[in-house]
N, CA, C and O of each residue as an XYZ file, in Angstrom:
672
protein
N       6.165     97.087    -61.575
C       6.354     95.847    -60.867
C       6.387     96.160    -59.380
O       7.248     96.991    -59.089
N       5.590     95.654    -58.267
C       5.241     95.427    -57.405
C       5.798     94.246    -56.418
O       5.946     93.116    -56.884
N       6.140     94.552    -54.898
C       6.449     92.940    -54.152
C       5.776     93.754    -53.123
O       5.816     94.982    -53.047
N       5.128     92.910    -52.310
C       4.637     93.683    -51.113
C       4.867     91.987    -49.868
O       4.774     90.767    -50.004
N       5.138     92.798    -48.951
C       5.009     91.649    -47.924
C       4.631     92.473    -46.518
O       4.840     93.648    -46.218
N       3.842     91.135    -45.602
C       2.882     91.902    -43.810
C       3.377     91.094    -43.551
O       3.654     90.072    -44.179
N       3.618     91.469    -42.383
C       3.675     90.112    -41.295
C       3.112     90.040    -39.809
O       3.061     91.270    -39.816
N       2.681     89.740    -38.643
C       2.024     90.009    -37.837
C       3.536     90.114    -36.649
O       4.462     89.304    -36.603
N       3.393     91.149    -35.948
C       4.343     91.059    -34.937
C       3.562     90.913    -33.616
O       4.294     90.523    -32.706
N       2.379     91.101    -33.285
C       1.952     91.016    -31.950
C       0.244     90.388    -32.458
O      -0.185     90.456    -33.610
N      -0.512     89.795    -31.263
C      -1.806     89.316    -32.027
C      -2.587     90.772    -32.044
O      -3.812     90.794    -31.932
N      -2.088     91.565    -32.138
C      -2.952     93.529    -31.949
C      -1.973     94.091    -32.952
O      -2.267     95.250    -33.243
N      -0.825     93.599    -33.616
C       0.091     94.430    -34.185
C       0.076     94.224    -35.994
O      -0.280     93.046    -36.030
N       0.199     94.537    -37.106
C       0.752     94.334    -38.269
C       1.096     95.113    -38.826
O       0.480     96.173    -38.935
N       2.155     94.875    -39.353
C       3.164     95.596    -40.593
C       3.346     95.155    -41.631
O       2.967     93.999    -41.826
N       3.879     95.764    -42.516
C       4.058     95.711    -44.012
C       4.915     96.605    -44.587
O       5.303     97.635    -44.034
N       5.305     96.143    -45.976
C       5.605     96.707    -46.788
C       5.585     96.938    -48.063
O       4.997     95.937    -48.472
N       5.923     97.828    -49.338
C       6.090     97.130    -50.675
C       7.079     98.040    -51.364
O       7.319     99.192    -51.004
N       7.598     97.451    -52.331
C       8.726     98.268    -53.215
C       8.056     98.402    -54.545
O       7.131     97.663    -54.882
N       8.535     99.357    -55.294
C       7.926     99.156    -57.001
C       8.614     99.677    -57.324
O       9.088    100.673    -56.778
N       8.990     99.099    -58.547
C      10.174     99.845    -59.576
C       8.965    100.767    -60.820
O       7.955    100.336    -61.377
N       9.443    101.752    -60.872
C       8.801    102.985    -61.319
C       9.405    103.221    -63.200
O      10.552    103.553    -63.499
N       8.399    102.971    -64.092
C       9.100    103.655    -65.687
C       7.712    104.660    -65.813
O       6.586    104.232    -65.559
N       7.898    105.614    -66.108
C       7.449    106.932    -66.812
C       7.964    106.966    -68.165
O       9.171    106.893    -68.397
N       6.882    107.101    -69.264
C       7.537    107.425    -70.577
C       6.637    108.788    -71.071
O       5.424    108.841    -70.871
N       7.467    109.986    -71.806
C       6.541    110.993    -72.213
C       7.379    111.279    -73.516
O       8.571    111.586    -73.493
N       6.682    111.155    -74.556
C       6.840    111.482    -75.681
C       8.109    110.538    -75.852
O       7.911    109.402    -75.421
N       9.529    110.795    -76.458
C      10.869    110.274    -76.092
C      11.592    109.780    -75.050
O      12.454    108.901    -75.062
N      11.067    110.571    -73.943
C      11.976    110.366    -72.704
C      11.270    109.324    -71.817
O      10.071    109.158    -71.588
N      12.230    108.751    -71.437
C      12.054    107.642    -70.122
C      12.976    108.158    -68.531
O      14.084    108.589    -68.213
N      11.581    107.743    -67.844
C      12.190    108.005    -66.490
C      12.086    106.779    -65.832
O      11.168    105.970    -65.968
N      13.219    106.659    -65.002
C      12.593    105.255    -64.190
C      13.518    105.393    -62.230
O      14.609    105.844    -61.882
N      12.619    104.889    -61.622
C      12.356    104.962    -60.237
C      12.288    103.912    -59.369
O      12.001    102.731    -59.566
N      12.630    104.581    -58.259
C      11.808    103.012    -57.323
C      11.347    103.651    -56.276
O      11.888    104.595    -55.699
N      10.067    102.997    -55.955
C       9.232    103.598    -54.267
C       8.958    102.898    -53.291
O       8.971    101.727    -53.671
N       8.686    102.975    -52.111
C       8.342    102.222    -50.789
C       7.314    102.390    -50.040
O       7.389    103.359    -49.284
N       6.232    101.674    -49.987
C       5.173    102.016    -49.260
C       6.114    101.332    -47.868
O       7.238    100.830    -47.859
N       4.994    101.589    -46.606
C       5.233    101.200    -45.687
C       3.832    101.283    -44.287
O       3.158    102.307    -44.403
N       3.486    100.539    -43.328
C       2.570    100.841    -43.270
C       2.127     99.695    -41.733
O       2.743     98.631    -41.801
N       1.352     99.792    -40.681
C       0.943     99.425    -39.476
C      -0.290     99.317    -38.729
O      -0.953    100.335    -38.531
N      -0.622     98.330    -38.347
C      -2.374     98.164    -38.026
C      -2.742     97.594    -37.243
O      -2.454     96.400    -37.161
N      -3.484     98.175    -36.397
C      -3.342     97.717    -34.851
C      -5.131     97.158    -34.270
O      -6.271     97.607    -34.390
N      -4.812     96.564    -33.951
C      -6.353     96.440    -33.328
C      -6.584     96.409    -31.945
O      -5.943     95.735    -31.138
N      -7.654     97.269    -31.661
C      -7.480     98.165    -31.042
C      -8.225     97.130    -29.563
O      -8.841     96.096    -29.823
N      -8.045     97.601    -28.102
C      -8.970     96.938    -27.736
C     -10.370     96.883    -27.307
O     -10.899     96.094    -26.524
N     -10.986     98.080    -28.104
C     -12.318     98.315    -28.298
C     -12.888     97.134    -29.331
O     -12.055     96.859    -30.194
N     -13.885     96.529    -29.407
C     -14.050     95.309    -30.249
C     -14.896     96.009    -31.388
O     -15.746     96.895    -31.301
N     -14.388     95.324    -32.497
C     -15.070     95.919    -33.920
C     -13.714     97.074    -34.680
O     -13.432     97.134    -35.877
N     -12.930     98.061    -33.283
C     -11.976     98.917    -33.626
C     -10.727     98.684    -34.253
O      -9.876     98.015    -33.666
N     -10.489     99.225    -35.532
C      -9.296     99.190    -35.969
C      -8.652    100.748    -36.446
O      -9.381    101.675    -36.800
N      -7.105    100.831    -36.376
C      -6.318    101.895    -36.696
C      -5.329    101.640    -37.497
O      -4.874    100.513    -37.687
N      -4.981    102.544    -37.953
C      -3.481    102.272    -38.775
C      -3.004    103.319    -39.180
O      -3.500    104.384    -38.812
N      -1.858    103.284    -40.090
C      -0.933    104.395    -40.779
C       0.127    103.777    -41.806
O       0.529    102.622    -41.944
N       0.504    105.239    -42.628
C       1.071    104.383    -43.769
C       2.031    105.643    -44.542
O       1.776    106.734    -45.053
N       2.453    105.362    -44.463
C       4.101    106.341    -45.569
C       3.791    105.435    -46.931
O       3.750    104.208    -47.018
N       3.559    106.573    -48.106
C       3.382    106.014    -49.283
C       4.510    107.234    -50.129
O       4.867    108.378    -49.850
N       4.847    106.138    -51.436
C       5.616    107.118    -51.849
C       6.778    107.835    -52.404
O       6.919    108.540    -53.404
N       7.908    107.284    -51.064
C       8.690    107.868    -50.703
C       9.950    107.064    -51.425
O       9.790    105.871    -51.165
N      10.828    107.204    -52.018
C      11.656    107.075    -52.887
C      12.417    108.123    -53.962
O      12.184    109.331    -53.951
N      13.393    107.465    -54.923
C      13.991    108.286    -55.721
C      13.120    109.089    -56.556
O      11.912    108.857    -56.598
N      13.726    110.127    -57.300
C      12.691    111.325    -57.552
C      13.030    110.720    -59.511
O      14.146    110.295    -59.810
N      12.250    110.779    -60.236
C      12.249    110.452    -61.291
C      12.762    111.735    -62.293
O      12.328    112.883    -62.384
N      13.770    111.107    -62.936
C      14.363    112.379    -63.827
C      14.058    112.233    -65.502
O      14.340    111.296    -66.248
N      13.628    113.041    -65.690
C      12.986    113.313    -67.731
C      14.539    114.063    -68.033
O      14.663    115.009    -67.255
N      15.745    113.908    -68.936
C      16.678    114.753    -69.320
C      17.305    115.140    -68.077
O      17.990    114.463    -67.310
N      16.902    116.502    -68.008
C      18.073    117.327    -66.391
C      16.814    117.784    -65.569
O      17.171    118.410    -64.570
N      15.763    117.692    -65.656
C      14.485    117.814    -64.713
C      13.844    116.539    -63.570
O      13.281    115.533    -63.999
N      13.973    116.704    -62.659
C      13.686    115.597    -61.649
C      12.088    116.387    -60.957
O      11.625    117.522    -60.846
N      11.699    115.026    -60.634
C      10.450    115.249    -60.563
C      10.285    113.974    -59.036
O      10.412    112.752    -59.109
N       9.905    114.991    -57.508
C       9.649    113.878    -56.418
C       8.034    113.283    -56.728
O       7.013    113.748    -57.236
N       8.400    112.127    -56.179
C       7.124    110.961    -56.455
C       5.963    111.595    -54.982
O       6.452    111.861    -53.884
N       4.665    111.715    -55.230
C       3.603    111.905    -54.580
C       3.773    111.161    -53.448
O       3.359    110.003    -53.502
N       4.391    111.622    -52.216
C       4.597    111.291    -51.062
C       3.351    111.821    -50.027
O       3.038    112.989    -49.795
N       2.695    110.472    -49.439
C       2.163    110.861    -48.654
C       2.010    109.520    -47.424
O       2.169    108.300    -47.386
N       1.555    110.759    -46.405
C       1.227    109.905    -45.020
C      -0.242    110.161    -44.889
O      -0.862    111.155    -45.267
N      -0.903    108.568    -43.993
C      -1.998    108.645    -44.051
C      -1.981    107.908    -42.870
O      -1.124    107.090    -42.534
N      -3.440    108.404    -41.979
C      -3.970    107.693    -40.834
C      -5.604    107.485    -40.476
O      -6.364    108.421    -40.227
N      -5.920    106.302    -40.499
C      -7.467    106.380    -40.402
C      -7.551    105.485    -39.264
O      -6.639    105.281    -38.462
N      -9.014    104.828    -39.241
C      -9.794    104.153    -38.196
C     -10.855    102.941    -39.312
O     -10.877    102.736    -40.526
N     -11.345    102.573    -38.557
C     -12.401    101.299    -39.232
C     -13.018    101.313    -38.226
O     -12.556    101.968    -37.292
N     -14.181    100.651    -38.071
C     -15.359    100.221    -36.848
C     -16.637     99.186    -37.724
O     -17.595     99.641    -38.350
N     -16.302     97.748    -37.537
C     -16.972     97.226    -37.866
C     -18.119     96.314    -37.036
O     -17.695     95.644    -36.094
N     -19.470     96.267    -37.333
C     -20.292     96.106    -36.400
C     -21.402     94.788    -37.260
O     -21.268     94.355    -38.404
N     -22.029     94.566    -36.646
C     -23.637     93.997    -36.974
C     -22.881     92.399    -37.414
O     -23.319     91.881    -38.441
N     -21.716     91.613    -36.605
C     -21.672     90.656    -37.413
C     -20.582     90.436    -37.746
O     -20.090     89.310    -37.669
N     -19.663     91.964    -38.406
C     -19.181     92.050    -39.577
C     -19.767     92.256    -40.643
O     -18.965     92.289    -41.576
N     -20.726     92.401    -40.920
C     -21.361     93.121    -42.094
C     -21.353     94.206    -42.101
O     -21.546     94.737    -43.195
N     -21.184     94.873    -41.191
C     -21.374     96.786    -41.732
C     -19.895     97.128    -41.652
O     -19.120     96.327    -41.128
N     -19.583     97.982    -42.020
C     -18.127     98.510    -42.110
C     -18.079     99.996    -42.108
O     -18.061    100.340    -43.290
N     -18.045    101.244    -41.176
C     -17.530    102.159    -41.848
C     -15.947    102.280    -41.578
O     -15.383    101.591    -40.727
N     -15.243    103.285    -42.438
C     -14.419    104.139    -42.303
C     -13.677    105.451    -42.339
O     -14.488    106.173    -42.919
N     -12.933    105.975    -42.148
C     -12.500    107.402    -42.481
C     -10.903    107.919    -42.378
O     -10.091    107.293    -41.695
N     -10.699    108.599    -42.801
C      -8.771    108.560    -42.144
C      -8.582    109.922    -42.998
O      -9.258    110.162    -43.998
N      -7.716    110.673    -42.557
C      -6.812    111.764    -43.368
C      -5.664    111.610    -43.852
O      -4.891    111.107    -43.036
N      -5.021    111.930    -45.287
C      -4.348    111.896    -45.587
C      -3.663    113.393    -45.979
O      -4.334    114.351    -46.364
N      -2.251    113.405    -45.814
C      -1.509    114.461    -46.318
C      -0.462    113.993    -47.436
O       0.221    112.991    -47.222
N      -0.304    114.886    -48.908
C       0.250    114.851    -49.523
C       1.480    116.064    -49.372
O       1.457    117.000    -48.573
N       2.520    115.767    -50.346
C       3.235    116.421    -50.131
C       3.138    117.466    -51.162
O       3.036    117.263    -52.372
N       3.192    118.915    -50.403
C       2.555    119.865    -50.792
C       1.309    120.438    -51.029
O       1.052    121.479    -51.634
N       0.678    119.765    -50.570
C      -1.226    120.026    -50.938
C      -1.654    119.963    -49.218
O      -0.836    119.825    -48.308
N      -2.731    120.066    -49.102
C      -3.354    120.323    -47.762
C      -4.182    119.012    -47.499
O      -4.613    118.230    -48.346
N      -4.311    118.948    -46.061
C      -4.871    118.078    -45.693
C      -6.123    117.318    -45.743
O      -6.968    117.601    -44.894
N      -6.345    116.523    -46.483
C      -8.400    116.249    -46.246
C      -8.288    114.731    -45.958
O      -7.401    113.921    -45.690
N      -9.507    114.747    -46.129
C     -10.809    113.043    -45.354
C     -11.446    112.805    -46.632
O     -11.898    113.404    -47.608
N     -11.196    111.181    -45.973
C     -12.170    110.339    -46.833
C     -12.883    109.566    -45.698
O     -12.490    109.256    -44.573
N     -14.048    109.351    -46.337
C     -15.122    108.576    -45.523
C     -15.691    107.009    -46.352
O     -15.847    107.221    -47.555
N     -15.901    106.055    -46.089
C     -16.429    104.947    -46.321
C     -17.241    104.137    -45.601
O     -17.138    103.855    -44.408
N     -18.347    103.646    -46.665
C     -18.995    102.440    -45.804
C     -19.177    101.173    -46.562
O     -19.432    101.526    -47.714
N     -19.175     99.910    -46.497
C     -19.344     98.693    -46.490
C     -20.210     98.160    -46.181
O     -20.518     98.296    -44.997
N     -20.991     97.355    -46.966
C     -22.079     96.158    -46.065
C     -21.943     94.920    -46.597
O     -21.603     94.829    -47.777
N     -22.079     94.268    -46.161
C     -21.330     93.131    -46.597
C     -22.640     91.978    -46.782
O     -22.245     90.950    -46.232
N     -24.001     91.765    -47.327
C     -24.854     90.928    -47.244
C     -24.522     89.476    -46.819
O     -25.018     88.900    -45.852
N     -23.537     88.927    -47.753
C     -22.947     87.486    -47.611
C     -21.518     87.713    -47.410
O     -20.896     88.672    -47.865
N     -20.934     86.562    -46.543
C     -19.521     86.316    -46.838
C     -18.692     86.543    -47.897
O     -17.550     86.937    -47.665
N     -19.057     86.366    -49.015
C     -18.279     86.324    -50.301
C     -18.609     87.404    -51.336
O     -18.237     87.276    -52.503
N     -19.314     88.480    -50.910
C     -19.685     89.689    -51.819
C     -19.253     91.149    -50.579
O     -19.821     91.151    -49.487
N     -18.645     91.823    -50.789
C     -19.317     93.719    -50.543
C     -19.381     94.417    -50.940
O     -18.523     94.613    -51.801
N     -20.439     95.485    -50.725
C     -20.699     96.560    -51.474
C     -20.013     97.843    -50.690
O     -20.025     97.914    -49.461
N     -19.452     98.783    -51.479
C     -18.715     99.991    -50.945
C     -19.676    101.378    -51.665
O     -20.324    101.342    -52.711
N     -19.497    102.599    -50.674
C     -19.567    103.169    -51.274
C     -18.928    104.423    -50.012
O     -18.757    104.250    -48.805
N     -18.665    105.778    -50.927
C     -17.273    106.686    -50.380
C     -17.179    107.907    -50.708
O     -16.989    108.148    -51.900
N     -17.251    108.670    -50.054
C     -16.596    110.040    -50.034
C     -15.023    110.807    -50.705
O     -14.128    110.953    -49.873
N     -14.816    111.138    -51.752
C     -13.865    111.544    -51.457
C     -12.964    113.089    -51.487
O     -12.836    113.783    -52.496
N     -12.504    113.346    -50.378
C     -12.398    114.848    -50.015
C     -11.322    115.695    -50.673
O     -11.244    116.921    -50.598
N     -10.544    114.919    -51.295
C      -9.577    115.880    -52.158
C     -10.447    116.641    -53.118
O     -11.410    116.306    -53.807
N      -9.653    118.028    -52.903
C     -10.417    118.875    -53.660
C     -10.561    118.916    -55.207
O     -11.494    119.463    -55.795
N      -9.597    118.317    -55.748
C      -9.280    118.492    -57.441
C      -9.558    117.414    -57.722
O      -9.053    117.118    -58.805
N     -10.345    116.331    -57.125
C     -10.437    114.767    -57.654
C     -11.710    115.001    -58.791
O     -11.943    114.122    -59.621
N     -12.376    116.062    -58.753
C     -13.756    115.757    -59.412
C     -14.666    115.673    -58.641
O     -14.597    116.262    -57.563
N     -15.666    114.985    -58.954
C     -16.387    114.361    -57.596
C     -16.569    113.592    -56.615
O     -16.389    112.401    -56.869
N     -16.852    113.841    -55.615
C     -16.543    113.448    -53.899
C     -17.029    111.875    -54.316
O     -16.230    110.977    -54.051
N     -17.995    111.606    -54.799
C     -18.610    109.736    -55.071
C     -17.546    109.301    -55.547
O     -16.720    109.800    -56.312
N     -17.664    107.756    -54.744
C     -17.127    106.364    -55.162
C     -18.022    105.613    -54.536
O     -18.744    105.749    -53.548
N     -17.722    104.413    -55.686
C     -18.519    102.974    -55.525
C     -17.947    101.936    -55.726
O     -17.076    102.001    -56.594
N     -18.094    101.012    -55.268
C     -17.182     99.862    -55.392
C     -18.059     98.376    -55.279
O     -19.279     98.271    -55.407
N     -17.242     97.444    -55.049
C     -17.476     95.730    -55.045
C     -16.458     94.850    -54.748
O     -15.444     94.786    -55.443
N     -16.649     94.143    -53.740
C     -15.288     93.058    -53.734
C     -15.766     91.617    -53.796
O     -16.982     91.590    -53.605
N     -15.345     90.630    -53.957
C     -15.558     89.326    -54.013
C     -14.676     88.905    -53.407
O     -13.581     89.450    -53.552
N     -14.780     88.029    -52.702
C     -13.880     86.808    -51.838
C     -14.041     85.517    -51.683
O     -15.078     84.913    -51.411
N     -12.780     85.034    -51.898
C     -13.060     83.237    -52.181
C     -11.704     83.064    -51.052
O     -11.070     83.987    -50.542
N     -11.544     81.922    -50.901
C     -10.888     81.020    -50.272
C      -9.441     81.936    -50.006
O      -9.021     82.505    -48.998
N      -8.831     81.783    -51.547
C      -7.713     82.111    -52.005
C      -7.445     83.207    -52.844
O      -6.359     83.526    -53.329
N      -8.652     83.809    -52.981
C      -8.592     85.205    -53.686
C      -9.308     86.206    -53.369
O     -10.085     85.930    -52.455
N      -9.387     87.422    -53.797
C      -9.940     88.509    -53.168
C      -9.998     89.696    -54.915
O      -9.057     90.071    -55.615
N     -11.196     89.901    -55.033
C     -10.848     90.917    -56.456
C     -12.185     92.230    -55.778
O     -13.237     92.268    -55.141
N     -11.296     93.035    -56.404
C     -12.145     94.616    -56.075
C     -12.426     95.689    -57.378
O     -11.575     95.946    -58.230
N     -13.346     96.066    -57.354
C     -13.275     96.829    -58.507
C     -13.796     98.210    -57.707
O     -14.453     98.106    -56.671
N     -13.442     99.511    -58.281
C     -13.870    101.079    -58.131
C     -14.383    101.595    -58.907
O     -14.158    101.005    -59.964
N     -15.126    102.593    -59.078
C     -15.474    104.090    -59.305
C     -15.411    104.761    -59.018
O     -15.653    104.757    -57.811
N     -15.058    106.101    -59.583
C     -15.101    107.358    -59.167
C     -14.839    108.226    -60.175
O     -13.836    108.219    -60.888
N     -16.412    109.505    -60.258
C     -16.337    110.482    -61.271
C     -14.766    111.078    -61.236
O     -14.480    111.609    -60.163
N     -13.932    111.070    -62.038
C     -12.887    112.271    -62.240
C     -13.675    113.764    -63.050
O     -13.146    114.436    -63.935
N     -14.614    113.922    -62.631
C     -14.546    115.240    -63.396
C     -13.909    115.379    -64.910
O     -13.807    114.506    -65.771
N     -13.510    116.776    -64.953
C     -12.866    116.622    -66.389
C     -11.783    115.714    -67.305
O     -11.437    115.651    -68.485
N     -11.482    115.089    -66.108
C     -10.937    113.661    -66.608
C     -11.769    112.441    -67.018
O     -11.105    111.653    -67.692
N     -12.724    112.155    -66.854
C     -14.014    111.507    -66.968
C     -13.626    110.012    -65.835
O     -12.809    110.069    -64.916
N     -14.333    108.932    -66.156
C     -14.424    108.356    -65.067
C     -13.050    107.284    -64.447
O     -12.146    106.919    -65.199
N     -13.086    107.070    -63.637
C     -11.628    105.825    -62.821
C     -12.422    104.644    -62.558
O     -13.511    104.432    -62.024
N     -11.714    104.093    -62.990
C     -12.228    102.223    -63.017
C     -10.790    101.745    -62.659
O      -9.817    101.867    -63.403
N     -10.786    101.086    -61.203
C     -10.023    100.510    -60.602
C     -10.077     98.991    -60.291
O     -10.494     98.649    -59.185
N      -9.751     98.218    -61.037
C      -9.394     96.858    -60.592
C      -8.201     96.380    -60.070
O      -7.068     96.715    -60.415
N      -8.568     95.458    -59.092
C      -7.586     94.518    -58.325
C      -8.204     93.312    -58.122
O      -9.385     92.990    -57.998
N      -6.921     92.565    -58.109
C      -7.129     91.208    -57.835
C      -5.820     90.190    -57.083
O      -4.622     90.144    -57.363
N      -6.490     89.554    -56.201
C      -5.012     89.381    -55.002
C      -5.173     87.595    -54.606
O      -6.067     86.765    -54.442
N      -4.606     87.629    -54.599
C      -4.291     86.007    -54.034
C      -4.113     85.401    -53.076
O      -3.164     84.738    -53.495
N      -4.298     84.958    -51.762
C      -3.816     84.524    -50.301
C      -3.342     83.193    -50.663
O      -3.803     82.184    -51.196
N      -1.414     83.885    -49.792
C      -0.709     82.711    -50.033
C      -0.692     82.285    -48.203
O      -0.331     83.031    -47.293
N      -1.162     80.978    -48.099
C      -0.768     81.009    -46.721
C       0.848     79.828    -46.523
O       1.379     79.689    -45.421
């Protein structure tokens, strides 16, 4: 379970947040948690330029019996640069996890019509499998749905859906 809330503090400024309450089940045991994203986005005054950053993560550490286990904490910072319109989109940003080393992801966007885009992405963690992703979003009025790909390697493939709602 998920709550997330942004709010705009400056017309160049936004913030956010979200909480989630965390259950893990393995075999018998149940673990349960709670985490906090957190996160800021600025626009920049280069036109088309955007930045941001984001603490993901970070919360109570989930315990199986007498073994505790910290939740995948990471900080991340990228850029956007969107051009032709708004139809083209790339991006890129680094993220650090906790304990693993630093890498990049890269993305681009084109957006033909208002209400369709196409993605497709780089991704640089080393143990993900393979570096490809592909994607799709749709946008309506009041909603927004996205779907992903991406080879996992010996995990075989990630199919990511979302779907979001604008409450104004």
């Amino acid at each position: 379970v998920q709550a997330t809330y942004g709010y705009r503090l400056h017309r160049m400024i936004q913030a956010g947040g979200s909480v989630r309450l965390l259950r893990e089940k393995l075999d018998d045991e149940e673990a349960y948690g709670i985490a906090f994203d957190a996160g800021m986005y600025f626009n920049t005054p280069v036109k088309g330029l955007t930045t941001g950053f984001s603490l993901r993560n970070f919360g109570s550490p989930l315990k199986f019996d007498q073994q505790h286990f910290n939740l995948p904490t990471a900080v991340q910072a990228g850029f956007a640069y969107s051009g032709w319109g708004d139809r083209l989109l790339f991006l890129a940003d680094i993220k650090k996890l906790r304990y693993e080393q630093l890498h990049m992801n890269a993305g681009f966007q084109f957006r033909p019509f208002p209400v369709i885009a196409f993605r497709v992405g780089a991704n640089g963690e080393v143990d993900a499998g393979s570096w490809f992703t592909c994607g799709l979003g749709l946008n309506g009025d009041r909603f927004q749905f996205d779907y992903a790909f991406a080879d996992r390697s010996g995990f075989g493939n990630q199919h990511t859906v979302n779907l979001g709602v604008i409450f104004y």
